[in-house]
Phi, psi and omega in degrees: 000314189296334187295286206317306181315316188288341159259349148284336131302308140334331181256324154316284167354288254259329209247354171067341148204150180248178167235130170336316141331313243245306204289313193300310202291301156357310188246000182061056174227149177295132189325297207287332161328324208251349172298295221306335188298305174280356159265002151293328163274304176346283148014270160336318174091018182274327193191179213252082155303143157244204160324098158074037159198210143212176179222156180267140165316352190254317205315187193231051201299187198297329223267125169269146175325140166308330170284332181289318215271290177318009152251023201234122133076043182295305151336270190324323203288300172292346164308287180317287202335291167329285211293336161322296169341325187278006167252036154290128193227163176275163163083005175298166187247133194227123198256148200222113164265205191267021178271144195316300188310323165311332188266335186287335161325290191288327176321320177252346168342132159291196208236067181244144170297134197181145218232147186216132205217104171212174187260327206284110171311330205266315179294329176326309175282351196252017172258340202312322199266012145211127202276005178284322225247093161323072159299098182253121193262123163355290210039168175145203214267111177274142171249129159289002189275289181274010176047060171189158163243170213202171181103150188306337167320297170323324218229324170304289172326332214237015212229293197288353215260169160211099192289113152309306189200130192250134167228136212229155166224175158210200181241013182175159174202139152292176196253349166273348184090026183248111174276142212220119191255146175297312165212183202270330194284340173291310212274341167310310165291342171298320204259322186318332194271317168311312188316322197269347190281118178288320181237127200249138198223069183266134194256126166201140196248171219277341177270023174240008230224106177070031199240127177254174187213234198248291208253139162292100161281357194172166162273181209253294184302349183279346174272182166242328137204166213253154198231110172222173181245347165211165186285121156298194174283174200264010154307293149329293163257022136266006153303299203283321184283314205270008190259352190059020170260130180283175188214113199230111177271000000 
């Protein structure tokens, strides 16, 4: 067992990321093997689960810190943030992922009875000082890079949930309607939260606007609506007319 662990690590490192598929044929052992392994390393802090795979604890993804992201285009965010609020109601279940705008959401939420389900440790604190408001956090494999967790725990929690309203960010969105994430452990737990969601809500302030990233998280049409601070281009909200997602500036 430790030989094995020890060339599944190795093979992750060096290629930064595997698919489970991949590790079996590889090591010639059955797919639940190479689960229970990586989630044995996982465990572990070696390494990262997503979907179908695992990633190395070493890469270098694309995705910047939450203190980089929570000063860049902080006006707007909050701006976005506001108008989402007004479909806040008391007792919805409300879902937050761990993007800086998503904390400005929680930052002005009222202090209303309501249930709030997030990965991010940083909207946690900014729910802590109101107590009307039920905070259920994810857990799963904590990153100090982004203050939050991610990994199939995380992702198991989110399978069993029922959302009223998912409010989600990204790192791009295209002129084709394709939303776009920096790296798999953000857009894995994202779409997993979407999955749970009746109403999906994306807040992206004007520098996420004709921008491709690394990983497709989702199409455009799968939101409902889009929370933006200028009109995008007219390639864009015509995809939004014919897709029925409102756009709300």
């Amino acid at each position: 067992m430790q030989k094995r662990d020890q060339l599944i690590l190795q093979h992750v490192n060096q290629k930064g990321k595997a698919s489970v598929a991949e590790l079996s044929e590889l090591l010639s052992v059955a797919v639940e093997t190479i689960r229970r392994d990586l989630t044995a390393l996982e465990n572990k802090g070696l390494l990262h689960r997503i979907h179908g795979a695992a990633v190395s604890c070493k890469t270098n993804d694309l995705g910047s810190s939450f203190q980089y992201r929570q000063r860049t285009n902080s006006d707007a965010k909050k701006s976005i943030a506001q108008n989402a609020l007004e479909y806040f109601f008391e007792g919805a279940v409300i879902g937050l992922d761990a993007s800086s705008t998503s904390w400005h959401f929680a930052q002005i939420i009222p202090n209303t009875p309501c249930t709030v389900i997030t990965n991010s440790m940083h909207n946690i604190s900014a729910l802590m000082s109101k107590p009307n408001i039920t905070t259920i956090a994810t857990g799963g494999v904590y990153s100090a890079k982004y203050d939050a967790f991610y990994g199939p725990l995380s992702e198991q929690l989110l399978k069993r949930l029922h959302i009223d309203i998912g409010i989600f960010s990204c790192n791009g969105i295209d002129n084709e309607g394709n939303i776009w994430e920096s790296n798999e452990l953000n857009a894995s737990v994202k779409r997993k939260m979407m999955d749970a969601c009746d109403k999906k809500f994306l807040l992206a302030d004007y520098s996420k606007l004709q921008r491709k990233n690394l990983i497709k998280l989702a199409e455009l049409e799968q939101i409902d609506i889009l929370f933006i601070d200028q009109l995008p281009s007219e390639e864009l909200q015509h995809y939004c007319q014919e897709h029925n997602v409102l756009i709300t500036v």
